[in-house]
TORDO-451034 format. One line per 10 residues: number of its first residue (from 1); for each residue x, z, y of N, C-alpha, C. Coordinates in steps of 0.05 Angstrom, whole numbers, plus 5000, padded with zeros to 4 digits. Layout:
<rs>
NUM	X Z Y X Z Y X Z Y  ...;
</rs>
This chain:
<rs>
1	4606 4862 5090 4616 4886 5101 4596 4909 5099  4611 4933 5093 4582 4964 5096 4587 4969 5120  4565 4971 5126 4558 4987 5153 4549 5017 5151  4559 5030 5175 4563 5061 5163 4532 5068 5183  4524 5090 5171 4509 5098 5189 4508 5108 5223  4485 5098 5241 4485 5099 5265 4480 5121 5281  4469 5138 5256 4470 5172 5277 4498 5186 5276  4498 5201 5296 4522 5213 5300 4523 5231 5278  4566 5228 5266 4569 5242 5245 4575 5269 5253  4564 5287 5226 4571 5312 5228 4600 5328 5237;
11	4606 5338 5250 4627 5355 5258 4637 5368 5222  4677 5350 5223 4691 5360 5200 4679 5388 5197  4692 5392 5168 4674 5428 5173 4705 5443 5159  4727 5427 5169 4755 5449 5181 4764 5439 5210  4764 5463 5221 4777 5456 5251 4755 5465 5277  4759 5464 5297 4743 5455 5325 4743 5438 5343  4724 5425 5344 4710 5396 5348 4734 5389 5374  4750 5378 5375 4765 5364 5403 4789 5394 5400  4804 5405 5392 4827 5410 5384 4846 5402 5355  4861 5403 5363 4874 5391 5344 4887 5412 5320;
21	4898 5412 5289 4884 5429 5270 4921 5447 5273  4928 5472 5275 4945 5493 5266 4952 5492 5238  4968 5510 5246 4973 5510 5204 4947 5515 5204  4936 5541 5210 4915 5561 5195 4888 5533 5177  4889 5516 5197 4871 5496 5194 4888 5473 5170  4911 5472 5169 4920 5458 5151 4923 5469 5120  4926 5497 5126 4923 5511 5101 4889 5517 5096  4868 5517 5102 4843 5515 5093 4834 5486 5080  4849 5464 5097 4855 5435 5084 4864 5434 5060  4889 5441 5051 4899 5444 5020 4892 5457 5004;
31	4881 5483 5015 4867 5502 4999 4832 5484 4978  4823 5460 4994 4801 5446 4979 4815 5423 4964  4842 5426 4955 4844 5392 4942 4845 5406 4920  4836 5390 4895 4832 5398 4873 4854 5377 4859  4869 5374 4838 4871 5360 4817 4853 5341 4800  4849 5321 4801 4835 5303 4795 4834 5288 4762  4859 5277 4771 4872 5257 4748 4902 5259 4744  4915 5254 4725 4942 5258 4715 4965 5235 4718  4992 5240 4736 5009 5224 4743 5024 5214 4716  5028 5240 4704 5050 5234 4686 5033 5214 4661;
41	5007 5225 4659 4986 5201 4639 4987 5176 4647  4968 5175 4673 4968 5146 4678 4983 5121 4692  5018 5134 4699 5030 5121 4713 5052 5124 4697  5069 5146 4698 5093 5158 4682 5095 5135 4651  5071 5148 4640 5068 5144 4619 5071 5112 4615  5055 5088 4631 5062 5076 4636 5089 5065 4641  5100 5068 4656 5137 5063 4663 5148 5064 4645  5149 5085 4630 5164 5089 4607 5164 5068 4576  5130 5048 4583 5129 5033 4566 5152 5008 4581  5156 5006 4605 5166 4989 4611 5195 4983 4609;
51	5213 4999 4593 5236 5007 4589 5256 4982 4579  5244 4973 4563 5252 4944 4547 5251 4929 4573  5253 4923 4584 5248 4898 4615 5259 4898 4636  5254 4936 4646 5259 4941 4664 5283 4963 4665  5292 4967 4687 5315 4993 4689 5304 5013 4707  5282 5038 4696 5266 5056 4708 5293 5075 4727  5286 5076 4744 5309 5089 4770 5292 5112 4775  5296 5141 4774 5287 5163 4783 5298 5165 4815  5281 5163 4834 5301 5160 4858 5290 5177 4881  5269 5201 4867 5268 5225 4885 5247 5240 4872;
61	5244 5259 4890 5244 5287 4867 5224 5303 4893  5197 5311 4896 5184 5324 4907 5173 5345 4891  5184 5364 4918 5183 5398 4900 5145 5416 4918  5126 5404 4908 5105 5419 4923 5093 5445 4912  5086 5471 4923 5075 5496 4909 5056 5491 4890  5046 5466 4888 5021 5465 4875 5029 5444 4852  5056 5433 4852 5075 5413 4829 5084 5401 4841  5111 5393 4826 5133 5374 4828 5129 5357 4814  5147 5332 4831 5135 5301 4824 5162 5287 4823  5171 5271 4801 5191 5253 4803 5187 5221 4811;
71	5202 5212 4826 5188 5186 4841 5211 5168 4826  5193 5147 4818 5202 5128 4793 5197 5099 4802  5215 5078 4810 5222 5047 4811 5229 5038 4784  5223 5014 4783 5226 4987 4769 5238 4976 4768  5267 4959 4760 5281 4953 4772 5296 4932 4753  5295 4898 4758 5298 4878 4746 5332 4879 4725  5330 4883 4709 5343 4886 4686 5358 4856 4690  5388 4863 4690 5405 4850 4700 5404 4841 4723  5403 4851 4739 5411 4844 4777 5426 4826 4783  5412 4807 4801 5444 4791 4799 5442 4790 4827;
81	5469 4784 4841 5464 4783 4860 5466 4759 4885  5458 4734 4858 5461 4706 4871 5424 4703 4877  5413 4721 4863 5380 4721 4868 5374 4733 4891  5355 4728 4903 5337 4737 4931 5324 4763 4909  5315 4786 4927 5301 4801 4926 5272 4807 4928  5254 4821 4916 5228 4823 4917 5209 4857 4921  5204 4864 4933 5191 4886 4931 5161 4896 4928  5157 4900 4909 5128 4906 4905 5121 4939 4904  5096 4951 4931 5096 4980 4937 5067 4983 4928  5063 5006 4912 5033 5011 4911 5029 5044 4909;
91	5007 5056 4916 5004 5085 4922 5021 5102 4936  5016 5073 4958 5026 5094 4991 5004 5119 4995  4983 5116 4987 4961 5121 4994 4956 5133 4968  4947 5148 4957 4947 5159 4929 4920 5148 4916  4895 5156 4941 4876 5147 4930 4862 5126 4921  4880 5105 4934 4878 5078 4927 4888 5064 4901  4868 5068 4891 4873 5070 4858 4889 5039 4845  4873 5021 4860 4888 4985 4850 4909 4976 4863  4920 4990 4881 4943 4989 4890 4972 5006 4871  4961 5024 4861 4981 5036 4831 4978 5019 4814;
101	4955 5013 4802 4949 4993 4778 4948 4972 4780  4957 4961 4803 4955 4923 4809 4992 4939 4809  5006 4949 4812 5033 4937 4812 5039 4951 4780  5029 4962 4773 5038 4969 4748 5033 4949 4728  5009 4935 4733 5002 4909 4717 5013 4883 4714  5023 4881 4744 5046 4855 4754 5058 4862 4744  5078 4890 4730 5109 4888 4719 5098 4892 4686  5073 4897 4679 5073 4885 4657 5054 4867 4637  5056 4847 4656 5040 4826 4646 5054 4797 4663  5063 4798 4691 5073 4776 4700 5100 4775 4709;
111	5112 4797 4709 5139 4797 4720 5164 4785 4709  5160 4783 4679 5166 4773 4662 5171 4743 4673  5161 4730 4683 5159 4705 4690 5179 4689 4711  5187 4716 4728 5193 4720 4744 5226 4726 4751  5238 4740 4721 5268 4753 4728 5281 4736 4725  5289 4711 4719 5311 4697 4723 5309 4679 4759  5289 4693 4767 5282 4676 4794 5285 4694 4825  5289 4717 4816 5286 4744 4835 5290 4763 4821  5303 4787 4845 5307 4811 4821 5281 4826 4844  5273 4846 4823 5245 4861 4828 5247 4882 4828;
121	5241 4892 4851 5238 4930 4850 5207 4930 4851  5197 4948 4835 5168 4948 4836 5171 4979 4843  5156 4999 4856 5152 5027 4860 5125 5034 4860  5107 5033 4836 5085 5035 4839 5070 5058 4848  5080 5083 4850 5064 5110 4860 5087 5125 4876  5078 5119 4904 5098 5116 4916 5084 5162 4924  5066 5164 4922 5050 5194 4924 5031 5195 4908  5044 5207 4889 5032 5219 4860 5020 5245 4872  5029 5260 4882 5007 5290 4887 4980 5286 4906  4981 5258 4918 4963 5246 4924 4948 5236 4902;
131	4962 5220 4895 4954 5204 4865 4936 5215 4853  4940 5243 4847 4917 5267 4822 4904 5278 4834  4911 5268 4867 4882 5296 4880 4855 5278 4890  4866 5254 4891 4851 5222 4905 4847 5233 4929  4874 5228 4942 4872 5237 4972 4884 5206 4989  4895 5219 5018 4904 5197 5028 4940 5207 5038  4936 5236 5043 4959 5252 5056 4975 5261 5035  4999 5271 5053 5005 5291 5023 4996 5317 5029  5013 5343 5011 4990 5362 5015 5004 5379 5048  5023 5372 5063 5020 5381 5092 5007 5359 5109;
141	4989 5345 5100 4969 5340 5117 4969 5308 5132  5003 5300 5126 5013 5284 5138 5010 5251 5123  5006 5230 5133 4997 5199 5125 5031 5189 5114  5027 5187 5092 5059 5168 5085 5060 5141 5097  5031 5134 5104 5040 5104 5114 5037 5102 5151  5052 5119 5152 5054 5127 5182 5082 5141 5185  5092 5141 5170 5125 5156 5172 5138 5147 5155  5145 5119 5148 5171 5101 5137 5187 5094 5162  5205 5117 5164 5224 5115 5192 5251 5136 5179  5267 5131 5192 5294 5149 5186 5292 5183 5181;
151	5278 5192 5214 5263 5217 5206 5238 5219 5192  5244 5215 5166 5211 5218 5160 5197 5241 5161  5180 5251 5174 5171 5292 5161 5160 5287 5121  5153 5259 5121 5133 5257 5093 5159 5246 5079  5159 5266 5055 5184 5269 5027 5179 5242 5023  5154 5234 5008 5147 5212 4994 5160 5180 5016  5150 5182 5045 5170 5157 5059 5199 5166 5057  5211 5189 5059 5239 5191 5066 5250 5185 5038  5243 5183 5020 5252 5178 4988 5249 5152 4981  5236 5128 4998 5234 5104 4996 5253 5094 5002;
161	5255 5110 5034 5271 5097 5055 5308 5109 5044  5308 5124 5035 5341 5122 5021 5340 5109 4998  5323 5097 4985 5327 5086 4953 5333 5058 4968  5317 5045 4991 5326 5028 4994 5346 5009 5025  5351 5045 5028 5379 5043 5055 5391 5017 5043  5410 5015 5023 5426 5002 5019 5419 4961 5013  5397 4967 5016 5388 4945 5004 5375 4927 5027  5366 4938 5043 5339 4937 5069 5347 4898 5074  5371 4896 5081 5374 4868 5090 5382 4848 5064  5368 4848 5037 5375 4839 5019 5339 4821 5004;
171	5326 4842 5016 5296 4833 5005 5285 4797 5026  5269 4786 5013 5263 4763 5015 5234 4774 5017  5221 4782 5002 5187 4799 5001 5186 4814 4999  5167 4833 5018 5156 4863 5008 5120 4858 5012  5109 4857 4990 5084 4863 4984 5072 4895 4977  5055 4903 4996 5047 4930 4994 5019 4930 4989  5009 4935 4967 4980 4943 4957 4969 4965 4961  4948 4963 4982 4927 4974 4984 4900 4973 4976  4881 4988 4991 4860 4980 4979 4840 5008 4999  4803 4995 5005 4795 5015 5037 4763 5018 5003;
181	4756 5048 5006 4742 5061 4996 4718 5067 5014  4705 5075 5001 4676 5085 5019 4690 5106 5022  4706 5124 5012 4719 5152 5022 4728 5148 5043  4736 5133 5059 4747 5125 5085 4732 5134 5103  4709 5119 5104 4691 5132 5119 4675 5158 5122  4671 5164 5094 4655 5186 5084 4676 5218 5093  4707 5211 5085 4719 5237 5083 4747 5234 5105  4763 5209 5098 4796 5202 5106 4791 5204 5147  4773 5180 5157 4776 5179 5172 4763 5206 5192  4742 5217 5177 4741 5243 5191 4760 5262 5199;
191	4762 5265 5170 4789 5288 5175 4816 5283 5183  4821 5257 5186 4833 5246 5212 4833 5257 5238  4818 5253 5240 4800 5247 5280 4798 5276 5277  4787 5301 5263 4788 5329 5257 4816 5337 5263  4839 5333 5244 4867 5338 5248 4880 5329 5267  4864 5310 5286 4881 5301 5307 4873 5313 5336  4845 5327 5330 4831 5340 5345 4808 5321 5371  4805 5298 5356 4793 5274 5366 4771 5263 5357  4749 5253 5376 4725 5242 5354 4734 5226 5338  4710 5229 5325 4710 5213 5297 4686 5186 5307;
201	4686 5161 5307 4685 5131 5320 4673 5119 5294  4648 5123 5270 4645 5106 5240 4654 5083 5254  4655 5075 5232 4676 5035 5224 4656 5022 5206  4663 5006 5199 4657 4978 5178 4677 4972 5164  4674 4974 5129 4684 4973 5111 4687 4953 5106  4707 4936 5109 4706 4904 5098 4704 4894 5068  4690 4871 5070 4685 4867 5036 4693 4832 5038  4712 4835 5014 4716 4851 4994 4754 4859 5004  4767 4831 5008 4799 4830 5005 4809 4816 5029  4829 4830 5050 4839 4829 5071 4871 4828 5073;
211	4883 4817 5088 4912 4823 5086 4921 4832 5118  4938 4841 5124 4951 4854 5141 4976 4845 5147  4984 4825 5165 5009 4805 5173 5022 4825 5190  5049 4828 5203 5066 4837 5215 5060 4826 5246  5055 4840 5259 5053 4825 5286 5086 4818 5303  5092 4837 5295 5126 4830 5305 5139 4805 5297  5123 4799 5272 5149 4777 5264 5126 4761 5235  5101 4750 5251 5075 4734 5233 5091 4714 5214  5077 4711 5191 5078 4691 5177 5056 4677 5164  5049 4657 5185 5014 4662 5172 5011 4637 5151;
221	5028 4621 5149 5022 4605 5122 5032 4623 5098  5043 4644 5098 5048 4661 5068 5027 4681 5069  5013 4678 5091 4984 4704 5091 4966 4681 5068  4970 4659 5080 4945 4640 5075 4948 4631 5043  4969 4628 5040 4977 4630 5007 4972 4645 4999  4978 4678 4997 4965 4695 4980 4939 4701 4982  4928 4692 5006 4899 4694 5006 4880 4668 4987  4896 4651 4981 4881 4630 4968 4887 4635 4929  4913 4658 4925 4911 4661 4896 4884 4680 4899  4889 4702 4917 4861 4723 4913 4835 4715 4906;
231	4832 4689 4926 4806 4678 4925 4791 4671 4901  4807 4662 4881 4814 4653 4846 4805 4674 4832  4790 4705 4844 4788 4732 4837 4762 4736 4845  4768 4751 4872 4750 4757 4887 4741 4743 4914  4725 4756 4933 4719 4741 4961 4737 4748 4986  4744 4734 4993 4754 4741 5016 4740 4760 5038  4750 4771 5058 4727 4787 5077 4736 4776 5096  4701 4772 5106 4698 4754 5134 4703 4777 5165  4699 4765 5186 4708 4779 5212 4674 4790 5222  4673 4808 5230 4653 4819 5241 4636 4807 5260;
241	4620 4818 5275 4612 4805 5300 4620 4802 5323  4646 4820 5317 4661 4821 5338 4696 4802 5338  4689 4790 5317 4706 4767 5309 4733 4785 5296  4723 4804 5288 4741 4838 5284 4744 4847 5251  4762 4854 5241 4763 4867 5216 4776 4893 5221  4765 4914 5220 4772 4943 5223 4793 4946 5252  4765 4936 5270 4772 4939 5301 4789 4923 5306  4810 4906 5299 4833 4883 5299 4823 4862 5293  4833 4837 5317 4824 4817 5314 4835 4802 5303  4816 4782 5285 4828 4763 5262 4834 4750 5270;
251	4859 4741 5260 4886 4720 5268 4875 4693 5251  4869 4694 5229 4861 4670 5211 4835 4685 5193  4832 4664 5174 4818 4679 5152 4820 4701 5132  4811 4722 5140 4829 4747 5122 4843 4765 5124  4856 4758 5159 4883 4760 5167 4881 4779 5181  4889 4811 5189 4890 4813 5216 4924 4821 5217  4944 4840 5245 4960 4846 5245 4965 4872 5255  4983 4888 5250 4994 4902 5254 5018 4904 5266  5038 4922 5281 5069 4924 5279 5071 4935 5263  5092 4923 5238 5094 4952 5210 5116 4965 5231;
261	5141 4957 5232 5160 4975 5252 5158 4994 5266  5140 4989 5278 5128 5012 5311 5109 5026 5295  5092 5026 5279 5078 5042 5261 5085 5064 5233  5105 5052 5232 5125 5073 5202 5104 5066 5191  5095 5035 5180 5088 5028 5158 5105 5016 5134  5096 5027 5106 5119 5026 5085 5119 4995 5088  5107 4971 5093 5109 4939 5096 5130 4938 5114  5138 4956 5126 5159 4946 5149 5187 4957 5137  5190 4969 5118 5214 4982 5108 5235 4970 5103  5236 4939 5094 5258 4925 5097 5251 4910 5119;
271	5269 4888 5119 5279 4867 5137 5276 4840 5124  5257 4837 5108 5249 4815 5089 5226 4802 5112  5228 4779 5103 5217 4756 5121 5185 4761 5114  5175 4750 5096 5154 4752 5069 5140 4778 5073  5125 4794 5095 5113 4821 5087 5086 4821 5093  5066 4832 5072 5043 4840 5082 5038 4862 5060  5007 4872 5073 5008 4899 5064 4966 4881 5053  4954 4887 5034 4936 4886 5012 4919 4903 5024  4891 4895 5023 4865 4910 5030 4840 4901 5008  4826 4918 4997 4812 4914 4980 4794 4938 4976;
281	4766 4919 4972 4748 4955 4975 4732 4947 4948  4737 4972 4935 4728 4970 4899 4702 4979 4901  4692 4987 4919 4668 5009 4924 4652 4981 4926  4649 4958 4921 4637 4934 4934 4613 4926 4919  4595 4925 4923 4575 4908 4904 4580 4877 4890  4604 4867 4899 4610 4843 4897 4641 4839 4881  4653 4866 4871 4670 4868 4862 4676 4888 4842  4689 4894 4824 4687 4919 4805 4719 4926 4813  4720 4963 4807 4751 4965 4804 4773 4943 4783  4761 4940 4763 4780 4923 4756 4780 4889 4769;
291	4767 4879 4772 4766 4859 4791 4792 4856 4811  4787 4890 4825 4803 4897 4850 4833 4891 4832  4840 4907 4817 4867 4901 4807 4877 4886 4800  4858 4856 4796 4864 4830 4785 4874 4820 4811  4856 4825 4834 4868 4808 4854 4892 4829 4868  4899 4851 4863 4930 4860 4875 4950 4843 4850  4941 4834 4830 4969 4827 4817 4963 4795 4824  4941 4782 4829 4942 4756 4840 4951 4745 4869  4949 4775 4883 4965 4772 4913 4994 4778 4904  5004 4783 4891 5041 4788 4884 5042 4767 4871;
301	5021 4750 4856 5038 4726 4843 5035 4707 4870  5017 4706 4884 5022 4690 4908 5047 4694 4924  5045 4715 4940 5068 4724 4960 5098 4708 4938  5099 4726 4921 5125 4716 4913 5130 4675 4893  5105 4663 4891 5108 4642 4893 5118 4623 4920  5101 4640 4941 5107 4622 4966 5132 4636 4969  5137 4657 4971 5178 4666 4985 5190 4651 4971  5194 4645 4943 5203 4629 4927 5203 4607 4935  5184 4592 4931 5185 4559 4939 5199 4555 4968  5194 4584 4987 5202 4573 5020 5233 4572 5012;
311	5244 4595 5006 5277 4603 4995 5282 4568 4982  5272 4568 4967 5288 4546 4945 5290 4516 4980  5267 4519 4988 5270 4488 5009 5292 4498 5029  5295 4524 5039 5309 4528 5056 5335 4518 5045  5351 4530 5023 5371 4520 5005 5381 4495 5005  5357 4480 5002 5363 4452 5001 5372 4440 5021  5357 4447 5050 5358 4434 5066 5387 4444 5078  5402 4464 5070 5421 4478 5077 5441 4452 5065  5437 4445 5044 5450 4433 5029 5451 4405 5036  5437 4393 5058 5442 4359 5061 5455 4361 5086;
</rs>
């Protein structure tokens, strides 16, 4: 794990220290995001190879002053609907770079493996204007993985959450790839605690790969499965001294929990049994970004091995 430094951090330098930020302060926020890297290059461009396989679904459309973004799913070529469902989410978070490229990699390199066994929605950049600025918000300021709820204020959750209204009680897995940066500490969680008008508390960066179980509704032998394909990759991250992984206490090895529900986390978006949400820090001395991406597409071949094998016993046993 990194340990952040012990002197007190500098005061954000938008806002006043213990109020919380106005527009005026949200517009000096957007006014510093720059453009980075390119959606339609490194993702778009991508999808479009995936055409032969898959059935690319345009299934929302964000109009921002600074560009418009078309939001693009994956979507298992011939559907059937005697198959269980699968969901794979990546760049809730824009800046989390192996969470776009671990699901863009799973639909083309292993998914294939996969379509006569499940049908697959993959949505790999779920915030592209995040995506090119390597941010965490979109550009009003607001966390997508904090508003997957009916009212969403964030375009990017409310465009999930109608692509998959119709479907919500149909999924079997939803695997959501993430991934925690030294920017976390250095920039995200400041300007957090800044925009919320609250100290800012440094953390401990876990190293290397973490998962995030549902506290409402645990499943900790499918935590423990996909934690044992990861392992095949990279290291697992151990619990602190406080028996803690990013202030939450570990449930198992690897493990901590959350409510996705009560949180408007995109892991909680369906009603699928099978959910966790992927933690991975590329920033690691013990891991490389590509590393990182090997183990988001080795945690989706897990998750959906074990939903699979549980589905098929349940069946059976349905059947004697």
């Amino acid at each position: 794990m990194t340990e952040t430094d012990s002197a007190a951090p500098a005061p954000y330098p938008i806002g006043t220290p213990g109020q919380p930020w106005g527009d005026a302060e949200r517009a000096e926020w957007l006014s510093r995001q720059r453009k980075q890297r390119d959606y339609m290059d490194d993702v778009v461009s991508r999808i479009d190879g995936l055409r032969d396989c898959f059935d690319v679904m345009a299934y929302g459309r964000l109009e921002y002053a600074d560009g418009d973004y078309t939001l693009y799913a994956l979507k298992s070529r011939g559907w059937r609907d005697d198959l269980p469902c699968a969901l794979v989410t990546g760049g809730v978070h824009g800046y989390e770079t192996s969470g776009v490229h671990g699901a863009l990699r799973f639909a083309e390199t292993l998914a294939k493996d996969y379509m006569d066994k499940v049908n697959l929605l993959v949505a790999p950049c779920i915030s592209p204007w995040a995506y090119e600025r390597i941010h965490r918000w979109n550009p009003h300021a607001i966390d997508p993985n904090r508003s997957f709820r009916a009212d969403s204020p964030a375009g990017e959750s409310a465009a999930l959450w109608r692509l998959l209204e119709p479907l919500r009680d149909r999924f079997l897995m939803h695997i959501d790839l993430h991934e925690t940066t030294d920017s976390d500490e250095e920039e995200f969680r400041p300007a957090l605690a800044a925009r919320d008008g609250k100290p800012h508390e440094p953390g401990i960066i876990p190293d290397v790969f973490y998962l995030v179980d549902d506290s409402a509704s645990p499943e900790a032998d499918f935590q423990q499965a996909v934690l044992a394909e990861v392992a095949k990759v990279t290291h697992i991250a151990e619990a602190d001294a406080n028996g803690e992984i990013i202030e939450s206490p570990v449930v198992a090895p690897g493990v901590i929990e959350y409510p996705f529900k009560e949180l408007g986390l995109c892991a909680g978006i369906t009603h699928a049994r099978f959910t966790t949400t992927t933690e991975v820090y590329p920033d690691s001395p013990r891991a490389s970004p590509e590393q990182c991406i090997d183990a988001q597409v080795a945690a989706v071949r897990g998750a959906l091995d074990f939903a699979l094998a549980a589905a098929a016993n349940a069946k059976g046993s349905d059947g004697l």
